[in-house]
N, C-alpha and C positions, 0 to 999 in steps of 0.2 A: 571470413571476409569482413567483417562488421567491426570486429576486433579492431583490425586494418584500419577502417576508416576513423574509428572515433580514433585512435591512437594517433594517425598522422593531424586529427583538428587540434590537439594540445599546442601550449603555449610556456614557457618558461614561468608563468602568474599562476601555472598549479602547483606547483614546487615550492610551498611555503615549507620556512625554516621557525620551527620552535623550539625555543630554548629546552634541552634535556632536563634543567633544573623544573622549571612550570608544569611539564604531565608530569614528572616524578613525585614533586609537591600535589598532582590531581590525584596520582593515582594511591598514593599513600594515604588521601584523605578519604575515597574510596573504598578503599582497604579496610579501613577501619569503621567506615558506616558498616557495612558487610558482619565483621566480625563480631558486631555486636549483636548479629540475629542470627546467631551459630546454633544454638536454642532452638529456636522457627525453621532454620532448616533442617535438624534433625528430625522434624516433627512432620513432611513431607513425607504423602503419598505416594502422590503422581504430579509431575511439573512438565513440560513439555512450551517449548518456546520455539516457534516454526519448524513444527516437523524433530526437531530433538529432541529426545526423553532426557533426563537428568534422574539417574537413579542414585539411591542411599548407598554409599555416603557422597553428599552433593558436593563435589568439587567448587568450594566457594567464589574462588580465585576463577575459573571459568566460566562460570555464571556471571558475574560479576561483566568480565568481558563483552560476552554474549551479548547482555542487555546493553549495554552502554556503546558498542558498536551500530545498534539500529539510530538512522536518522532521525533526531527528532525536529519536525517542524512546529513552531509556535505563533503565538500570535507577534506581530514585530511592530512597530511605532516608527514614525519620520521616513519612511520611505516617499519616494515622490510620489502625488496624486494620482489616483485611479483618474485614467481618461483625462489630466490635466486639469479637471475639480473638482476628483472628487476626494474621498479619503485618504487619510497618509497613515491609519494602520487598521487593521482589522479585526483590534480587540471588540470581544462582542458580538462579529457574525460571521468570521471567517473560521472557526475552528472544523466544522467539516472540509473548507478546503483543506487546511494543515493536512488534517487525516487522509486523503486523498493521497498528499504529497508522498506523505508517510509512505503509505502502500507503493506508489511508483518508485520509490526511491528504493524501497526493500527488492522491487522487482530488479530494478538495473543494476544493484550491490548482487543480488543471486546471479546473472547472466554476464556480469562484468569481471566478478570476483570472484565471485562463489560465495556458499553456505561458509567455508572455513576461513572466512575472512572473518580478524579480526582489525576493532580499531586501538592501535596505542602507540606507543613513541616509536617502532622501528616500522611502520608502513604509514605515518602521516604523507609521508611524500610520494605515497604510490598515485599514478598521474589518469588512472580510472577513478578511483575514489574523488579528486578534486573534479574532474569532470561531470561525475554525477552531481555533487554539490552546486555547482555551479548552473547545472538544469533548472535551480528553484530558487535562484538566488531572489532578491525582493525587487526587482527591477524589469521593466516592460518590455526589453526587448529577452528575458531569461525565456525558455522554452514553456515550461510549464512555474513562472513565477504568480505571484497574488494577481497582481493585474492582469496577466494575460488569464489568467481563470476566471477573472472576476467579469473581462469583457464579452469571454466567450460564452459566460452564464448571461449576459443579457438577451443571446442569441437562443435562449435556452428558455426568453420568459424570468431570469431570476434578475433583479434590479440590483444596481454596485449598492452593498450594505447589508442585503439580504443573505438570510440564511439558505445554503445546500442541503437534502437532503441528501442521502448515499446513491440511489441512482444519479440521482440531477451530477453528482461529483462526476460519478465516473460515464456519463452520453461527455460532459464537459470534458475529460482528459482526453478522451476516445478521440475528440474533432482534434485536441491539440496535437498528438501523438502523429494522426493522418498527415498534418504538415510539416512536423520536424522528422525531417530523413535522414539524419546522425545517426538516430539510434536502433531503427532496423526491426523494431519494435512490435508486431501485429497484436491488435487490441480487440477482446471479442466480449460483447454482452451480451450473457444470455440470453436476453430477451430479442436480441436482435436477428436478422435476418440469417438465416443458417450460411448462405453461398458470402458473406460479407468476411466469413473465417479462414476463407482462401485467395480475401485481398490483399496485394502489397498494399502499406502503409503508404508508400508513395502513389498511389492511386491514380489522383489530383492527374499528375504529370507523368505519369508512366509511360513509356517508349519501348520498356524491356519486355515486357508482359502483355501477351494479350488480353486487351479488357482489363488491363488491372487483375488479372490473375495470377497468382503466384507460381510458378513449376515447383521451387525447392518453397521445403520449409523456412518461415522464420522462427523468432522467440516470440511464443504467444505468451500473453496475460490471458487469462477467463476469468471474466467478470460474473459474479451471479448474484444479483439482485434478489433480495427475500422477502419476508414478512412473517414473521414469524408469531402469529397473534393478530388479537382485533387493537386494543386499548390496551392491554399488556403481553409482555413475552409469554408462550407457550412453554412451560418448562418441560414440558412430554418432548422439546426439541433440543436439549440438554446435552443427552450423550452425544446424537446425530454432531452439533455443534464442535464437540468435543474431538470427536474421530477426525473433524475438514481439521483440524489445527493438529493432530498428529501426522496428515500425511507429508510427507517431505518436497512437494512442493507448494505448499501454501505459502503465500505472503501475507497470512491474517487477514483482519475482516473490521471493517468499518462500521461504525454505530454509534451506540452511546445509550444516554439517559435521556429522557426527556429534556430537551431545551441546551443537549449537551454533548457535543460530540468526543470519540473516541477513536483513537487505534487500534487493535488489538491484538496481538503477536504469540499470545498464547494460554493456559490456564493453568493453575497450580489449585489440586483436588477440586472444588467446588466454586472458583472463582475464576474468572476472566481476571487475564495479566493484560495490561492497557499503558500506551504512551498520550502523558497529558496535554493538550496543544494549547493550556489556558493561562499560559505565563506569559504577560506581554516584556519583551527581551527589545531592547535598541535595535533597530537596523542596521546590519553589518552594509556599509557602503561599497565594497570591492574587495577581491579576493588579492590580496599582496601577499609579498613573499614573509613579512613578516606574522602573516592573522594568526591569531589563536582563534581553532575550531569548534572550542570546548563549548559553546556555546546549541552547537547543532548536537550536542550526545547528553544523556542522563543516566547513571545509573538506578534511580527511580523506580521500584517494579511497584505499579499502581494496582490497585484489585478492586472489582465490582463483581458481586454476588451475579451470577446467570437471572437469579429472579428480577434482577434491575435493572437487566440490559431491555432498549427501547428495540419494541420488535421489527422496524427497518432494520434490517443491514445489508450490505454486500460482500459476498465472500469471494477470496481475490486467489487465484493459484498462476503458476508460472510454470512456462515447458519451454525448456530450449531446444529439443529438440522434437520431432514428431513422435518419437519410441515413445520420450516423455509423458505424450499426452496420452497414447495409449495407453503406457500402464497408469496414468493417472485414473482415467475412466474406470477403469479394470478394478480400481482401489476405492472409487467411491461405491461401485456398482456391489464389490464385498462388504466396504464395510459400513457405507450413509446410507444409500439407497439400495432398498431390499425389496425384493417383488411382495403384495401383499401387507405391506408396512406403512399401516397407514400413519404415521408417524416420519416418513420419508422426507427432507428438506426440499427435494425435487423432484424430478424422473429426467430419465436419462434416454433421448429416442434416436436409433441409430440411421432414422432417416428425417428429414426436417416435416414438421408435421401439417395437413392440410387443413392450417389456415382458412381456407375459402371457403369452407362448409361451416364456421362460426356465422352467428346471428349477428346482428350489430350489438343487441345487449352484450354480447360475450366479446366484443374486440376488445385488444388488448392497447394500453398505451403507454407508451414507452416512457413517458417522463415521470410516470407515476412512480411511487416507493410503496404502493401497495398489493403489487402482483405475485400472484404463484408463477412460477417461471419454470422452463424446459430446457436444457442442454441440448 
């Protein structure tokens, strides 16, 4: 049904036409960055970019795809003032939101498209794809665009200019999500209220539902907020790390360096694979039949050592359906979270836990980016 409704909100302004000559000219130039690390790929362990392995011999030309299909959000310049006066771009403290975007956008490409979508000259004009882009375009009334993140971080305590941290991102999309009803969406953070994972996103307004309770499944996001270390990353959480970004429904995990945020889509042997959001790119003013998109993709595959990833993050998975999330569970419980493990990213409790016997020293707070957190 979801399908249905975004499909009937399109508009003839998704259906841009680009010239065959311009991707061909992208993608040959493409091609041949690639070809020159033919070497580097042979030389590959283990690579794994959400959820799929790439085994020896690496299909170049695939990979290639793969990467360069994920949305990339960056920092952008001359878009209208946050809130009428404030900034007109976000170089300098928005690149956690970028990463934010990043992540929802991989989420609505998995539940829209699919995992087998690729992007290149024979489905630019597939009319989910423009849709989703258009969720983030740089403009105030865009669903989850800069400004509306940036406003609804004031409500969050973060002032327009300030830096996100990865919870602060994602309580921030969580509120946005609740109000755009296009996309059918239900959004859960771990740290949050267990019975909140069986609300319709329409909540607010719901008539259909009792209480805002859902009967059927939607497509969930699970958000899980970490910490992984005091003043640096924990690399005892290395493999754990590793296993969340092989199973096949991750949308990667948000983080970064110190003073530096990041995407993170997957790892190649010993490094985190990462989309950079530190380019500040012109403001695309509207989505015409003519745009060239190439601006929102990179073929790019960025790397950061595990030892230099800043121990916030939050790790992101997607289930479209309920089976989904079963065997998701099923999959952490095999192969991240092991009874006795103390080494465990999380624990997993299969009834929500009692709260009301913590002390006040032990409450927990939700806008924090320094909590051990519970599924």
């Amino acid at each position: 049904m979801f399908y249905d409704d975004l499909f009937c909100s399109l508009t003839s302004s998704f259906y841009p036409k680009i010239s065959s000559d311009s991707l061909e000219q992208t993608e040959n130039s493409q091609l041949q960055n690639v070809s020159r690390n033919s070497k580097f790929f042979s030389e590959i362990d283990r690579l794994f970019i959400l959820g799929n392995q790439y085994s020896q011999p690496i299909d170049e030309k695939e990979l290639l795809k793969d990467v360069s299909t994920r949305l990339w959000f960056t920092y952008r310049k001359g878009f209208s003032q946050i809130n009428g006066n404030g900034p007109d771009s976000d170089q300098g403290w928005g690149c956690m939101i970028r990463c934010g975007q990043m992540m929802l956008a991989e989420t609505f490409i998995r539940l829209y498209l699919g995992r087998e979508f690729k992007w290149d000259s024979d489905i630019t004009g597939n009319p989910f794809y423009w849709k989703i882009l258009s969720y983030f375009k740089d403009e105030k009334l865009a669903p989850y665009s800069i400004q509306q993140i940036a406003m609804m971080g004031v409500g969050e305590g973060i002032q327009i200019g300030k830096w996100f941290g990865p919870n602060a991102i994602a309580q921030v999309l969580n509120k946005l999500t609740t109000y755009e009803e296009s996309n059918h969406l239900r959004f859960y953070i771990a740290m949050d209220n267990y019975e909140l994972m069986k609300t319709c996103n329409k909540c607010i307004k719901c008539k259909q539902h009792k209480k805002g309770k859902c009967e059927e499944w939607s497509p969930l996001l699970l958000i899980i907020p970490l910490r992984l270390g005091l003043n640096e990353f924990n690399q005892d959480y290395t493999e754990s790390l590793k296993r969340c970004l092989e199973i096949k429904y991750t949308v990667g995990l948000i983080g970064g360096k110190p003073n530096q945020a990041y995407y993170f889509y997957g790892y190649l042997d010993d490094e985190l694979l990462y989309m950079d959001p530190h380019e500040c790119q012109p403001y695309v003013p509207n989505f015409v039949q003519e745009m060239n998109d190439k601006t929102y993709h990179t073929n790019i595959m960025w790397k950061l050592k595990f030892s230099h990833l800043d121990p916030s993050i939050a790790l992101g998975f997607v289930c479209k359906h309920e089976e989904d999330f079963l065997e998701l569970i099923d999959l952490l419980r095999k192969d991240v979270v092991k009874d006795g493990d103390i080494h465990s990213l999380f624990d997993i409790s299969d009834k929500r836990p009692d709260f009301d016997s913590l002390s006040a020293t032990d409450s927990l707070d939700v806008n924090s980016d320094d909590e051990f957190v519970l599924i």
